[in-house]
C-alpha positions as CSV (number, residue, x, y, z in Angstrom):
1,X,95.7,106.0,119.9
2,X,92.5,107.6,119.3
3,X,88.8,106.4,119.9
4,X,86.4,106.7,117.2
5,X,82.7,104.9,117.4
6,X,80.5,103.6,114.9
7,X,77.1,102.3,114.5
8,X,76.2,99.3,112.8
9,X,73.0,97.3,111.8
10,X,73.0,94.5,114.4
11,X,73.6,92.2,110.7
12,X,76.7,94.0,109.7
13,X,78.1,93.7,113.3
14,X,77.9,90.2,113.2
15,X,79.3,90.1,109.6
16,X,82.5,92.2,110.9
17,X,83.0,90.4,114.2
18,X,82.6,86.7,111.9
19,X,85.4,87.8,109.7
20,X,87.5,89.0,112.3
21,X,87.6,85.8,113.7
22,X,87.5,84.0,110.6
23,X,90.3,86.2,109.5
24,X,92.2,85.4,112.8
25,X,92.0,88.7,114.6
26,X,92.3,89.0,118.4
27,X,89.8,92.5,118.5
28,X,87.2,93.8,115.8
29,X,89.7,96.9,115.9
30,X,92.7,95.1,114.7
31,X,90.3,94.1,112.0
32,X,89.1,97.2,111.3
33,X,93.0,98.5,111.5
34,X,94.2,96.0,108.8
35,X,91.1,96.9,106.4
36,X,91.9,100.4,106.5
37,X,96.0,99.7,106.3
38,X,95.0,98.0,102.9
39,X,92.8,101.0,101.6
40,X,95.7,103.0,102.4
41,X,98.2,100.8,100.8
42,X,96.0,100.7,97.5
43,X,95.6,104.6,97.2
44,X,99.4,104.8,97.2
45,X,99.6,102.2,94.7
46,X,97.5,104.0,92.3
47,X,99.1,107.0,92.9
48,X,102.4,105.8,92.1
49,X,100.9,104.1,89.0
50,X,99.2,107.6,87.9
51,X,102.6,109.7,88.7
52,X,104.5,106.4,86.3
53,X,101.8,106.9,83.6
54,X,102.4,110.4,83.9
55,X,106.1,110.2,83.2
56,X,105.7,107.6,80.2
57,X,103.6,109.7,78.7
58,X,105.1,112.8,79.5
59,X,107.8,112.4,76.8
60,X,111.5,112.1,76.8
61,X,113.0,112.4,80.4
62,X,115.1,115.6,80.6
63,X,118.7,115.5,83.4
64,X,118.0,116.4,86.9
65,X,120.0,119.1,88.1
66,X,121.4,119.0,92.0
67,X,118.4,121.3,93.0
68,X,115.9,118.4,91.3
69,X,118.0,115.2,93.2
70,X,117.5,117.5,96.3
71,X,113.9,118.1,96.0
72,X,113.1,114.2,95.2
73,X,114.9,113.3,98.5
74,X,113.5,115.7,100.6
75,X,110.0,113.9,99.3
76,X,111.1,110.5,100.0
77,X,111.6,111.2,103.5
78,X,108.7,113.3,104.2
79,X,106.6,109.7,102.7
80,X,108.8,107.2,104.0
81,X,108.0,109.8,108.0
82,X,104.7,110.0,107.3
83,X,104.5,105.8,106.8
84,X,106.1,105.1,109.9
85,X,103.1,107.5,111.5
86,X,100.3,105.6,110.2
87,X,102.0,102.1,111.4
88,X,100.1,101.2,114.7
C-alpha cells in the first residue's frame, strides 16, 4: 500500500480525526479510505446513469451480433478486475 501525506489546518485535523471516531474508525486512514471508496462508488454511479440515458435516448436498440456480446464481456471483466484492485 502506498504512503501519501497531507497537510491540514490544525482545525480541519481535528474535524477529520472527530469524525473518524465518531464514525467508528480504528485509523484517520481507514477514514480517509472509506471517504474516497464512496467518491469512487458515486462516479461509477453517474457514469452508468449517463451511459443508461444515453441508450434511452439513443433510439430503438438495434441486435448485437456475437462480435458485440464479445466486446461487452470482455468490458465487464476488465471493470469487475479493476474493482477488485481498488478494494483495500
Amino acid at each position: 500500500m502506498a504512503t501519501m501525506n497531507i497537510s491540514l489546518p490544525d482545525q480541519m485535523k481535528a474535524f477529520v480525526e472527530s469524525q473518524a471516531r465518531k464514525e467508528g474508525f480504528g485509523t484517520v486512514s481507514e477514514y480517509l479510505r472509506s471517504l474516497i471508496r464512496d467518491v469512487q462508488k458515486r462516479e461509477d454511479r453517474q457514469g452508468l446513469e449517463a451511459r443508461l440515458r444515453e441508450g434511452i435516448e439513443g433510439g430503438p436498440a438495434t441486435p448485437l451480433t456475437a462480435q458485440g456480446w464479445d466486446d461487452i464481456e470482455r468490458e465487464g471483466l476488465d471493470l469487475a478486475a479493476t474493482r477488485r484492485r481498488r478494494k483495500p
